[in-house]
N, C-alpha and C positions, 0 to 999 in steps of 0.2 A: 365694257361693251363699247366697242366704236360707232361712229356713225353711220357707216355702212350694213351693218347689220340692225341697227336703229330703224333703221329706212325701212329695212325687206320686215323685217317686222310689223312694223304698221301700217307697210302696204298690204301683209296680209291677212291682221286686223279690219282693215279699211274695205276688205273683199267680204267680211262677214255680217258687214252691219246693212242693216233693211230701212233702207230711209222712205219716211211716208210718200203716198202717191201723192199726186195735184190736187185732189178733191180735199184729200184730209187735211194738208198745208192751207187751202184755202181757209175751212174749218178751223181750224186749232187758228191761223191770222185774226179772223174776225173775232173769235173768241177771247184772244189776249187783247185785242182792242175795244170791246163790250167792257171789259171788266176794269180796264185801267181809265175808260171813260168814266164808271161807277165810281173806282176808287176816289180819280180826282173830285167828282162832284159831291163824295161823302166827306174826303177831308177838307173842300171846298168851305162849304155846308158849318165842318165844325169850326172852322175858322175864323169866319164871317158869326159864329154864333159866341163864343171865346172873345172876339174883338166886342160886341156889342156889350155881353157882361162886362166883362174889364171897363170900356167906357162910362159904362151906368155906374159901376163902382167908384170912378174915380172921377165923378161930379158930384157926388152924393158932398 
């Protein structure tokens, strides 16, 4: 396959795909941003909790 027919290919792939509206982009935004706030703050969390043991352990 050359390039040129690579192209007209996925231009007319690229003519079938349905990309979300503004509202839902917004949505689905805020959404991965909610949750990767959660993530940090839950692996935050165990970190700080992992640091604390280990140090208690290693005054004993």
């Amino acid at each position: 396959m050359n390039i040129l027919q690579y192209l007209k290919e996925t231009k007319a792939e690229l003519k079938e795909v349905h990309f979300p509206g503004t509202a839902q982009t917004i949505t689905y935004t805020i959404a991965v941003i909610a949750i990767s706030v959660i993530v940090a703050l839950l692996l935050g969390g165990v970190d700080l909790g992992l640091r604390e043991l280990l140090a208690k352990l290693l005054t004993r």
